[in-house]
C-alpha positions as CSV (number, residue, x, y, z in Angstrom):
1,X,69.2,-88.6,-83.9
2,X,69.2,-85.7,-81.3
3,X,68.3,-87.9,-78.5
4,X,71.6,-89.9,-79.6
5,X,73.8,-87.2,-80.1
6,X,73.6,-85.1,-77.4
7,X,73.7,-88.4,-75.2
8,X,77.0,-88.9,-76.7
9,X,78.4,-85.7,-75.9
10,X,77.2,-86.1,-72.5
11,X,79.5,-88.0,-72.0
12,X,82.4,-86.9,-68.7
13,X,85.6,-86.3,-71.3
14,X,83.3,-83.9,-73.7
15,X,81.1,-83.0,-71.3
16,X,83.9,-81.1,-69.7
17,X,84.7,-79.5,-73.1
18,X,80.9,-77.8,-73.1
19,X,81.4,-76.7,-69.5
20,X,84.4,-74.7,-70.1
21,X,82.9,-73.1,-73.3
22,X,79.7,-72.1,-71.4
23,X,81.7,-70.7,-69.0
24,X,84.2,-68.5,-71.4
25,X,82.0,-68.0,-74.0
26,X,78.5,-65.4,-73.8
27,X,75.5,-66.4,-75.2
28,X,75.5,-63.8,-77.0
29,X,78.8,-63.8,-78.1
30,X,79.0,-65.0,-82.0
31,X,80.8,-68.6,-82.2
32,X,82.0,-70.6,-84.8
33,X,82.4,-74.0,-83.7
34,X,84.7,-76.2,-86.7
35,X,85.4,-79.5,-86.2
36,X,88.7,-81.2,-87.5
37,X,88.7,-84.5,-88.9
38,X,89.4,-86.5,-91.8
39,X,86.7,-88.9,-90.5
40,X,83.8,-88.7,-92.6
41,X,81.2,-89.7,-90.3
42,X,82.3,-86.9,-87.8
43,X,81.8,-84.4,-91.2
44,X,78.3,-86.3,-92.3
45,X,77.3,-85.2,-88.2
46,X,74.0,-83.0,-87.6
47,X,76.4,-81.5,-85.3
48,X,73.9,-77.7,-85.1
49,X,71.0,-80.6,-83.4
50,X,73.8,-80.5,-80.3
51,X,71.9,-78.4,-77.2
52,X,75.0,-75.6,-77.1
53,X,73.4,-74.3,-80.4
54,X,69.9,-74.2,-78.9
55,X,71.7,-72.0,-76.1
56,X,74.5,-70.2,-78.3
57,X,71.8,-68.4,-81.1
58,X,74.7,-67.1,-83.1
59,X,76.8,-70.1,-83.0
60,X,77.3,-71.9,-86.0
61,X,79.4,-75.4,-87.0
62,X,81.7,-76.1,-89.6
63,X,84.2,-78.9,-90.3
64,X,87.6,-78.6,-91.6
65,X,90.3,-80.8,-92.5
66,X,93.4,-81.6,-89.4
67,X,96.1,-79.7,-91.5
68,X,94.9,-76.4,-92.2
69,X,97.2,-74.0,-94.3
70,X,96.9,-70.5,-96.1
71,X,97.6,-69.5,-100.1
72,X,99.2,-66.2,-100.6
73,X,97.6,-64.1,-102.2
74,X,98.0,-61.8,-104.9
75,X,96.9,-58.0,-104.5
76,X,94.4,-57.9,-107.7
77,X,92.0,-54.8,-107.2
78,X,88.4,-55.2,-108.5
79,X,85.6,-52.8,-109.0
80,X,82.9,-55.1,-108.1
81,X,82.7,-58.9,-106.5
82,X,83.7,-61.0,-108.9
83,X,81.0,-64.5,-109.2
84,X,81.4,-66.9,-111.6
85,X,78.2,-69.2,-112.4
86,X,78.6,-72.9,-113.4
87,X,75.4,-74.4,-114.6
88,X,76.0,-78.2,-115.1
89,X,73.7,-81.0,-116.3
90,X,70.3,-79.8,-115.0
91,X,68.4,-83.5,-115.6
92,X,65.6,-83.5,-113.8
93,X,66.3,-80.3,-111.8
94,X,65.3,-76.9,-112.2
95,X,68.8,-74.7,-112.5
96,X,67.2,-71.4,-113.7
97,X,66.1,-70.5,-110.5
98,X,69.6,-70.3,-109.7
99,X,70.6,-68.1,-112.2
100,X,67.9,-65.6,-111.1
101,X,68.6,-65.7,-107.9
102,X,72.4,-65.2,-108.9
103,X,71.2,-62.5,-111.0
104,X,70.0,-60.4,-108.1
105,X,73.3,-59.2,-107.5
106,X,74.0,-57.7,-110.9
107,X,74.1,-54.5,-109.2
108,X,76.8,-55.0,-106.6
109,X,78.9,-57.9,-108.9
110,X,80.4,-58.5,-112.1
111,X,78.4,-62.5,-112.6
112,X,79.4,-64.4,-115.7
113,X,77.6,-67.2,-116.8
114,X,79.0,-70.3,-117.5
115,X,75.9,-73.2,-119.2
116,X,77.2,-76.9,-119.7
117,X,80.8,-75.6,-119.9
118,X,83.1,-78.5,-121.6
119,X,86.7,-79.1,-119.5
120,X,88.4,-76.3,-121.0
121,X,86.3,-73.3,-121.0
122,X,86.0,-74.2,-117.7
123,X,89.9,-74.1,-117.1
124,X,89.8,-71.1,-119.3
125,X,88.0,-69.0,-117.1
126,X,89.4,-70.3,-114.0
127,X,92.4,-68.8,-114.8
128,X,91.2,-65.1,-116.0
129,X,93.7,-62.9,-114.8
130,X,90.6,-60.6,-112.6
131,X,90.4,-63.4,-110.3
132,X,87.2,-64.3,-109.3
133,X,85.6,-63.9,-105.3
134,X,83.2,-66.7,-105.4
135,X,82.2,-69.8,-107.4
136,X,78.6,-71.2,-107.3
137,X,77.6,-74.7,-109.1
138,X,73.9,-75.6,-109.8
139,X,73.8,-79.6,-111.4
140,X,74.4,-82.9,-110.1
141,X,77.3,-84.1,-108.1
142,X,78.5,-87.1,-106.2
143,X,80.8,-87.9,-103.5
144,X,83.1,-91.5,-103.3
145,X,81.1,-93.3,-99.9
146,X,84.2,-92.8,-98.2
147,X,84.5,-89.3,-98.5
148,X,87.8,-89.6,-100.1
149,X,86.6,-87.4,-103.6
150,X,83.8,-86.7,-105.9
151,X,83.2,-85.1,-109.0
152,X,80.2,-82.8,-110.7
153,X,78.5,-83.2,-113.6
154,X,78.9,-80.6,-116.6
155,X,76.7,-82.4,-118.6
156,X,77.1,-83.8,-121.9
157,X,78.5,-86.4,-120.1
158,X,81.5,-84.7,-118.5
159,X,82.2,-85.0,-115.2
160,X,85.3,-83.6,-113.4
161,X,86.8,-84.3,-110.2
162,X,88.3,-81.1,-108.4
163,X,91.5,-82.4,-108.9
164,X,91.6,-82.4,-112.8
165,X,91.0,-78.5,-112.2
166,X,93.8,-78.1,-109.4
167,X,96.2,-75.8,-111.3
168,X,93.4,-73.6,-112.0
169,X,91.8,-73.5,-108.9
170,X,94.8,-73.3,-107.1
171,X,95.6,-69.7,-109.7
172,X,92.1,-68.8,-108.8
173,X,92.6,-68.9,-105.0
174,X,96.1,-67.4,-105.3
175,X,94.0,-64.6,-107.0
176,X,91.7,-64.0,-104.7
177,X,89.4,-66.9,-104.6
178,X,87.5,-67.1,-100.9
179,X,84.3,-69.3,-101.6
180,X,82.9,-72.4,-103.3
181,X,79.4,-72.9,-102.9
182,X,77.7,-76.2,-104.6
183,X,74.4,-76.3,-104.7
184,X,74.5,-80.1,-105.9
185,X,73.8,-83.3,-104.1
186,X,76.4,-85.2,-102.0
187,X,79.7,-82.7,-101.9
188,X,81.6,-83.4,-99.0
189,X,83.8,-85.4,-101.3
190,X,84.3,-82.3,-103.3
191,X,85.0,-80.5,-100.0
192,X,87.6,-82.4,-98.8
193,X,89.5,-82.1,-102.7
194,X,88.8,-78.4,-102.2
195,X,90.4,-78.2,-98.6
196,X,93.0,-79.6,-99.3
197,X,93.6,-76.6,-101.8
198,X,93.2,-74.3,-99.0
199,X,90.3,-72.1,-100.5
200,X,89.1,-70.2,-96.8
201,X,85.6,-71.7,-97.3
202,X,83.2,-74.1,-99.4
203,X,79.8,-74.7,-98.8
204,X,78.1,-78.0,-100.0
205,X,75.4,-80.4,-99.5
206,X,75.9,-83.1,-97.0
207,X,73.7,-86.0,-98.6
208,X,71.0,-86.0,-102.1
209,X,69.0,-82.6,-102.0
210,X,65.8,-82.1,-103.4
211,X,65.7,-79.6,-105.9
212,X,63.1,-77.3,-103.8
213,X,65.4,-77.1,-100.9
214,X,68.3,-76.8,-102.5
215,X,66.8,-73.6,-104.6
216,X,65.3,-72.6,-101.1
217,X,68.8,-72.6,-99.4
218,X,70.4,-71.1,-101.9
219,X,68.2,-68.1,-102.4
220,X,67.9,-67.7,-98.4
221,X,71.8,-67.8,-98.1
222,X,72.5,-65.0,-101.1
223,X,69.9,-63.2,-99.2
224,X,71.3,-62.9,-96.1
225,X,75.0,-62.7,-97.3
226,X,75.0,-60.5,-99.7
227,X,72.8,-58.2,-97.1
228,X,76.5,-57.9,-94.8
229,X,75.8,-61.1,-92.9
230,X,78.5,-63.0,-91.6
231,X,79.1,-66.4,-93.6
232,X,78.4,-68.1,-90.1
233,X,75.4,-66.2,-89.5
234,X,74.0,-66.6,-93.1
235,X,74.5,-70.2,-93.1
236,X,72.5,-71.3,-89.3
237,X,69.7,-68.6,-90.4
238,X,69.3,-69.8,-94.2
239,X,69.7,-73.2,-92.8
240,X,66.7,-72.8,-90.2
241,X,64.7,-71.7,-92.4
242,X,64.4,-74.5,-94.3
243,X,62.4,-76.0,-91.2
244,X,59.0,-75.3,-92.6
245,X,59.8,-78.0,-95.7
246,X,60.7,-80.5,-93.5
247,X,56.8,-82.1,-93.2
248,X,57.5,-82.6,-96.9
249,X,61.7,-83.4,-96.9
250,X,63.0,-84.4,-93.2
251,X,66.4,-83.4,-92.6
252,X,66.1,-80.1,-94.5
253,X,68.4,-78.3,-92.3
254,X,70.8,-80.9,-92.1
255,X,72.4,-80.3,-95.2
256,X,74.1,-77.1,-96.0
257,X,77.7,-77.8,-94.4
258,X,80.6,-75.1,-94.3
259,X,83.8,-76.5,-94.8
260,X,86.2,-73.9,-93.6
261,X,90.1,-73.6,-93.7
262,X,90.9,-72.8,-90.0
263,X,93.9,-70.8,-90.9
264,X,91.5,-68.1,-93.1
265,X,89.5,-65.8,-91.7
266,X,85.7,-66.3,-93.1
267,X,85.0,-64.4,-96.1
268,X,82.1,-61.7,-96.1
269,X,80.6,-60.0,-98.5
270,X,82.5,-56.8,-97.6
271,X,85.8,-58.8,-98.2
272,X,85.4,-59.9,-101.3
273,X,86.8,-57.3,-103.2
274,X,90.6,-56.9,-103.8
275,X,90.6,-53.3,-102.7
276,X,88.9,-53.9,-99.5
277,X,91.2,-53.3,-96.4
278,X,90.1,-55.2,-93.0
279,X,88.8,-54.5,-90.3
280,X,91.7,-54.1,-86.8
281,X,89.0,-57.3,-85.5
282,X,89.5,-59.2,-88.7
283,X,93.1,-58.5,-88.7
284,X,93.6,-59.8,-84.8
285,X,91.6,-62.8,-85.4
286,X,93.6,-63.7,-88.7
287,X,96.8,-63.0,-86.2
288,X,95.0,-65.0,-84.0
289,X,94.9,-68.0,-85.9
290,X,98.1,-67.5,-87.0
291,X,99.8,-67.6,-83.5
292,X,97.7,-70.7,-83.1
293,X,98.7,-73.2,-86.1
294,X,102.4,-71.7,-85.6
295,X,104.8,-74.8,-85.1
296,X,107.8,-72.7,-83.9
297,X,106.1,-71.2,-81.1
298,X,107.0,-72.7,-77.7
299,X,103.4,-73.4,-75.8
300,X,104.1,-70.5,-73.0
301,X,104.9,-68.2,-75.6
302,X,101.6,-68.7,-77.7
303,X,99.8,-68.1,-74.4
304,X,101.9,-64.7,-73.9
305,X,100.9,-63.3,-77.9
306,X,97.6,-64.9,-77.9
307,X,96.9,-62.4,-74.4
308,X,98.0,-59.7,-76.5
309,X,96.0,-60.3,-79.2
310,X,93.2,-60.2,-76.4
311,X,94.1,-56.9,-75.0
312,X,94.6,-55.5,-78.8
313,X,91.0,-56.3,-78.9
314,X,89.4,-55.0,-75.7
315,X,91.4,-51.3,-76.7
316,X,92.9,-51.3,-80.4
317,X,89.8,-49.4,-81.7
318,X,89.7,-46.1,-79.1
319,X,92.4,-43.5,-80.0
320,X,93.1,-42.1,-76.7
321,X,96.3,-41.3,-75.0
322,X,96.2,-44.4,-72.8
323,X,95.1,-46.9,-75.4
324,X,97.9,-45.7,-77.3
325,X,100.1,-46.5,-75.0
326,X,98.7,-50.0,-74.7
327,X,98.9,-50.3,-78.1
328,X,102.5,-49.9,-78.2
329,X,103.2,-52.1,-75.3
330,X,101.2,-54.8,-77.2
331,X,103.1,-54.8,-80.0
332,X,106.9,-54.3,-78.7
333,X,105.5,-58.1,-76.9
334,X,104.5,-59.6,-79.9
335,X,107.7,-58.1,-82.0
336,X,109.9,-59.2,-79.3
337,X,108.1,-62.9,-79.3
338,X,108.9,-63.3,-83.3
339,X,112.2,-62.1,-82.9
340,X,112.9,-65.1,-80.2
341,X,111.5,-67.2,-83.0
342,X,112.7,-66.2,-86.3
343,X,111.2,-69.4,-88.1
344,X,107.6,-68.1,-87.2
345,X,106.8,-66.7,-90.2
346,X,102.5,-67.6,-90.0
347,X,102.7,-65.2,-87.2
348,X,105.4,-62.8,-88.7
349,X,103.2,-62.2,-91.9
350,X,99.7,-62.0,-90.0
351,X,102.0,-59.1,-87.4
352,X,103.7,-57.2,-90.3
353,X,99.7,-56.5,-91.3
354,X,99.0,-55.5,-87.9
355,X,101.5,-53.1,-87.9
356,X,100.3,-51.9,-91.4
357,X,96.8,-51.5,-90.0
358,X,98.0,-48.8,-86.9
359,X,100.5,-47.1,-89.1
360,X,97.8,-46.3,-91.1
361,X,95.0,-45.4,-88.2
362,X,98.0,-43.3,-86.9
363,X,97.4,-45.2,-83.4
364,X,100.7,-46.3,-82.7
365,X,104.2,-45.5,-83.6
């Protein structure tokens, strides 16, 4: 399959695409690489077996769904990371280790426990009023072979589709909601329902998963996350090393897949509270991708903000005199781009928080 793929991408119209990115990007440079289509045998792809990964060490691929929009959300402070557990019909598989790995981060989250939950409890606690920051499912699940949907198995002989939950989830997400995570056979259908809720990321198994791997993933992934690893960064390195089991299970590492919401910017553990303010770099790639998916924009202006956003980047940290004064220029561009386009309002929002942010660092006035 590597053989294959990488003689398909050799190809002279993407083989173009590679050369440009080798060229703009640094190896050492972290990349997120997320491919948008509907298609689901460009999702199913072992797209991390393409030689730019071998290259790019701190690359990592996700897919995403062509129309990409963002929730608002509402500004709920929490004390600790909010996680709720959902242990579904555990036939045949061991979900306890789950739960203690889950439980490792008692300390640093608030975890509640959810065991065979009917339909309503479910709902129930979907819609507590705390919000919650991540989601995790341990059970059986099942995608349509098109792609198109799936459901997971509760046990007792319920299973739901995310779509009987969508009022819930789409509270929960308003709320503060930033990551799925089923540790369950077959979820890209369940990816795709959850998409198209715009959660800012879900993580899911890309085909069946033996039960050793999947406990093996999900231990390496809490691991590395919960340790202030990015959500990129935690999925390639928990992904590789599942390598060693592949004598026993081939294709180990194929199957974790991120499904992210191109208009969010990944969540990290740091994030995930309510009360946490970002970072200026988080901020200017959320503006970033906001100046990107804007329809109102004309294409020469996008290039204008987006080398703003660039130069707001290089400098926006260091408080001296000069920077200031670059800081200022910056913005009076970018506030004078909107104000051409008054229907902007992805990039008027994702500004207005900019402007929050060096108010607040007293770096610009």
């Amino acid at each position: 399959m590597q053989v294959i793929l990488n003689e398909w991408l050799s190809c002279p119209s993407f083989a173009r695409i590679e050369n440009q990115l080798r060229t703009k990007i640094n190896s050492s440079v972290r990349v997120r690489l997320i491919i948008q289509s509907s298609d689901i045998l460009m999702q199913r792809l072992p797209w991390h077996l393409w030689n730019f990964f071998s290259d790019y060490q701190f690359a990592e691929t996700a897919i995403a769904l062509p129309e990409a929009n963002r929730v608002e959300k509402l500004n709920i402070p929490r004390k600790k990371i909010r996680i709720l557990g959902i242990f579904g019909n555990d036939k045949d598989i061991d979900i306890e280790t789950d739960k203690k790995y889950l439980s490792t981060l008692s300390e640093e989250a608030e975890i509640i426990f959810l065991v065979q939950p009917n339909p309503q409890n479910l709902g129930q606690k979907l819609w507590d009023e705390k919000g919650w920051d991540i989601i995790c499912f341990s059970g059986h699940s099942q995608s349509e072979k098109d792609g198109s949907t799936g459901y997971f198995d509760l046990g007792n002989q319920t299973k739901l589709k995310i779509e009987e939950l969508e009022n819930a989830l789409t509270t929960a997400i308003s709320r503060g909601l930033k990551l799925a995570i089923f540790n369950s056979c077959d979820g890209l259908g369940l990816a795709r329902q959850f998409a198209q809720l715009h959660i800012p990321a879900v993580i899911v198994m890309g085909e069946i998963v033996p039960d050793v791997v999947a406990q093996q993933f999900f231990q390496n992934f809490l691991e590395l996350f919960a340790s202030g690893q990015s959500l990129y960064i935690s999925m390639r390195q928990a992904r590789e090393k599942l390598k060693y089991l592949e004598s026993k299970f081939p294709g180990a590492t194929w199957l974790p897949i991120i499904c992210q919401n191109p208009a969010e910017v990944p969540p990290s553990w740091r994030n995930l509270h309510g009360i946490y303010k970002p970072n200026l770099g988080e901020i200017l790639t959320e503006l970033g991708l906001a100046i990107e998916r804007e329809n109102y924009l004309t294409p020469p202006d996008k290039i204008k903000a987006l080398q703003q956003v660039k130069i707001l980047k290089e400098v926006g940290e260091f408080p001296t005199a000069e920077n200031q004064d670059t800081i200022k220029s910056s913005m009076r561009k970018l506030k004078s781009i909107v104000m051409e386009h008054p229907a902007a309002n992805f990039m008027d929002e994702a500004l207005n928080k900019l402007s929050i942010y060096f108010l607040n660092q007293r770096n610009y006035e």
